[in-house]
N, C-alpha and C positions, 0 to 999 in steps of 0.2 A: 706764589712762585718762590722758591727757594732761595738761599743768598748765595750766592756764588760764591765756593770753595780757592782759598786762592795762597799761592806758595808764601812763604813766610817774608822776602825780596818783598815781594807783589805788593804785603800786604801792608808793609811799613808806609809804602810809595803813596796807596789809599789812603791812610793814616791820614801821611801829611798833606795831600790835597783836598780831605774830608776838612782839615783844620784852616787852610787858605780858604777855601770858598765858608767855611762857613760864618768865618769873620766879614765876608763880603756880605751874606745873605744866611743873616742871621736868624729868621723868621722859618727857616727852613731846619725839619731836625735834623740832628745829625746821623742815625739812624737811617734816613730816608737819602742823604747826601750819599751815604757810605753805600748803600746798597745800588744807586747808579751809577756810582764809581766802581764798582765791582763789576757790572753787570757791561759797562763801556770796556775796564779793560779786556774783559771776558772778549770781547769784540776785534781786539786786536792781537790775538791771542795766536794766532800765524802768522806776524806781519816778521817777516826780517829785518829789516831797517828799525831799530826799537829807540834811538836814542831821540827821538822825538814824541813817543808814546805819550809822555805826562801832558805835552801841549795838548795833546787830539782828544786826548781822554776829559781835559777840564774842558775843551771846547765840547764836545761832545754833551757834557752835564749841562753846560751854561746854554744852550740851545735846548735843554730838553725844561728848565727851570722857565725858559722864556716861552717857550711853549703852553706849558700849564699855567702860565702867570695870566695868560687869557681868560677871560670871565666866562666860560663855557664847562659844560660839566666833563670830565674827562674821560675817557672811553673804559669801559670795565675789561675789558680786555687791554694785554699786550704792558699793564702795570703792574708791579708787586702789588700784593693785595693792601700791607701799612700802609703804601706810598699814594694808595688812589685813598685811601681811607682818610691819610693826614686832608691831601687836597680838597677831599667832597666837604669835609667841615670845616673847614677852613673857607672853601668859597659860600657856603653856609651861613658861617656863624659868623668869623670874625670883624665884618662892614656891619651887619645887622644888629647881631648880637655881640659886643667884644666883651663884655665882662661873661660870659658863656662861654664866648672863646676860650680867655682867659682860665676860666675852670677846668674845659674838656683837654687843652694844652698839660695842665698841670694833673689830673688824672694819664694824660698819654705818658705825660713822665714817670710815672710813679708807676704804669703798667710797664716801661722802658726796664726800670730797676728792678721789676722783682720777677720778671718773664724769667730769668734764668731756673727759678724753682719749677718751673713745669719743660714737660716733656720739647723736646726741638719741636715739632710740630705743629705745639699748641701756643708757643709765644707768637707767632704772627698774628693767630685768632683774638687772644687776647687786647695786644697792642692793635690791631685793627680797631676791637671793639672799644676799646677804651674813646678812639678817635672819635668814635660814629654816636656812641651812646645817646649824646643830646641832640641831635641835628632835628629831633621831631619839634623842640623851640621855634627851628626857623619857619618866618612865614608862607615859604614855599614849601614846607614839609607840613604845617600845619590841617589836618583837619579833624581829628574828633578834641583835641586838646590834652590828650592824654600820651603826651608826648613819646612813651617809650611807645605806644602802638602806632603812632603816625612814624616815628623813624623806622619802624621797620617795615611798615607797608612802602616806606619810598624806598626801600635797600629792596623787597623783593623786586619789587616794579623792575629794579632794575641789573636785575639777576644775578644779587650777592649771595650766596651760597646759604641756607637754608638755616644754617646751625650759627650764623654770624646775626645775619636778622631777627634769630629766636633770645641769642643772648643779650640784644638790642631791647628787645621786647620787656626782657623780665627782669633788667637790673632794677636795683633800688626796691625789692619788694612791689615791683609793678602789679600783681594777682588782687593784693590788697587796692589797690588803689583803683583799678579795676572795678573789684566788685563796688566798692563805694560810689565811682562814675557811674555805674549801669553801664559797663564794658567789658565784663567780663567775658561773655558769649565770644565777643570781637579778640579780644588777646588772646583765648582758646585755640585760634590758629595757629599758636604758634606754641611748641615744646618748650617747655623747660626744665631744661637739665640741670642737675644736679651735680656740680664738677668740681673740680679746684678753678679750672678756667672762669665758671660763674660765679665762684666765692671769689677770686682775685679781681676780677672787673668790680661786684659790690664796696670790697676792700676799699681799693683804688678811689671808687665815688665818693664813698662814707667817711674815707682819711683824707679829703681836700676840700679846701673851703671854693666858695664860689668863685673869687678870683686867683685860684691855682696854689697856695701856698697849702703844706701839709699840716693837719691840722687834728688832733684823735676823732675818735668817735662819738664821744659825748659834748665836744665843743660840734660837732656838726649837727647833732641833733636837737642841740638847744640852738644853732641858728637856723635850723630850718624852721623850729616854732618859733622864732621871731619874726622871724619873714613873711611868714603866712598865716594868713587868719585860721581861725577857729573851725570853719566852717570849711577849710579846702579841702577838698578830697583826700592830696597827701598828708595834711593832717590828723583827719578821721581812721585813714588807713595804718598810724602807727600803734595805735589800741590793737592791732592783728599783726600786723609785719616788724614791728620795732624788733623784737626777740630774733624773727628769722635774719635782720639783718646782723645784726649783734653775733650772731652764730659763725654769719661765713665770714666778719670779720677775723672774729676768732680762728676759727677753723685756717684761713692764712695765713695771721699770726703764729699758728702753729707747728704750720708748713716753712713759713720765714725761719723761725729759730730752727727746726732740725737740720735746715740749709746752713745753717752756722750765723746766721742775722739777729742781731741782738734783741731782744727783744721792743716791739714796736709799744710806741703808750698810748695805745688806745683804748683800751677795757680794764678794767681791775680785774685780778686773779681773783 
């Protein structure tokens, strides 16, 4: 769903009640604050009586906030697409899993800042996926172990759009790790595209360390072989994928600078 278009007046007003609640309920992005605030004033959008709008409209967030603070999966209909995406990993990861949290947070950030280089369209996809990327960690997403394919068998389950679930599938040079599990066959369901959208989501994973700070490319590579033995599959898998990741880092990097973004230190020229 789109972000509601909103007069220049309007938009200030959102501003400052994006910044009150979000000093309230911090845990919540602002991104996701600002879009039900758009989406409430949007609602009182014929009311005459206006000078009590800002009350109706933070009451309006703060009931909807209280609402999905509920430990229940939240309905895929009737939410902005980021906003059910923050929540689903969020009730996922961050009890279970918080240092995953911690990470998949700080990839959501980092897909927040550089969404503006791709098309309007495609930053929701993006920032969506950044959100969802790891939820196949959790133990309710778990079942073959190869996490980018359990997450998106539980995003089709549960009827996220096809092209969201695929790029869930195949971050992180998932094909290679794949073949290396004896899963390849199993990820085959799912396309992967070749986009800026999938080089930005790799970007985003490959430039943040586990608990959310940015961090290049080659500091993440050499912690992913500290982390993991010899013998794990994502290990085995970078003798074949290390390059292809290397590439769409690159390759965004080089979309960042023609956007006028300094250049990122990730890779060496």
């Amino acid at each position: 769903m789109p972000t509601a278009i909103l007069e220049p007046p309007l938009d200030r007003q959102v501003r400052r009640l994006t910044e009150q609640l979000r000093r309230d309920r911090s845990d919540v992005p602002g991104s996701v604050l600002r879009e039900w605030l758009a989406r409430a004033w949007s609602g009182f959008a014929h009311a005459r009586v206006r000078d009590f709008l800002p009350i109706l409209v933070e009451r309006a967030v703060r009931a909807e906030l209280t609402r999905l603070a509920e430990d229940a999966p939240a309905p895929r209909t009737g939410l902005p697409l980021r906003t059910w995406a923050w929540f689903t990993a969020r009730r996922l990861l961050a009890d279970e899993l918080p240092r995953r949290w911690a990470h998949s947070r700080g990839v959501a950030r980092r897909a927040e800042e550089i969404a503006p280089l791709l098309a309007p369209g495609e930053r929701d996809v993006l920032v969506a996926s950044a959100w969802l990327h790891d939820i196949g960690y959790a133990t309710a997403v778990c079942e073959t172990g190869l996490h980018q394919l359990d997450g998106a068998r539980y995003l089709a389950r549960r009827g996220v759009p096809g092209r969201l679930c695929a790029l869930v599938a195949h971050h992180a040079g998932a094909a290679a790790v794949a073949t290396a599990a004896d899963l390849a066959h199993d990820l085959a369901a799912f396309a992967d595209e070749h986009t800026a959208v999938r080089d930005a989501l790799w970007y985003c994973d490959m430039t943040t360390s586990p608990t959310g700070e940015r961090v290049t490319f080659g500091d993440r590579i050499a912690e992913l072989r500290r982390r993991r033995a010899a013998d794990d599959p994502v290990i085995r898998a970078l003798a074949a994928n290390l390059g292809e990741r290397a590439a769409a880092v690159r390759r965004t990097e080089e979309r960042l600078r023609a956007h006028g973004h300094a250049r990122e230190p990730s890779l060496p020229r």
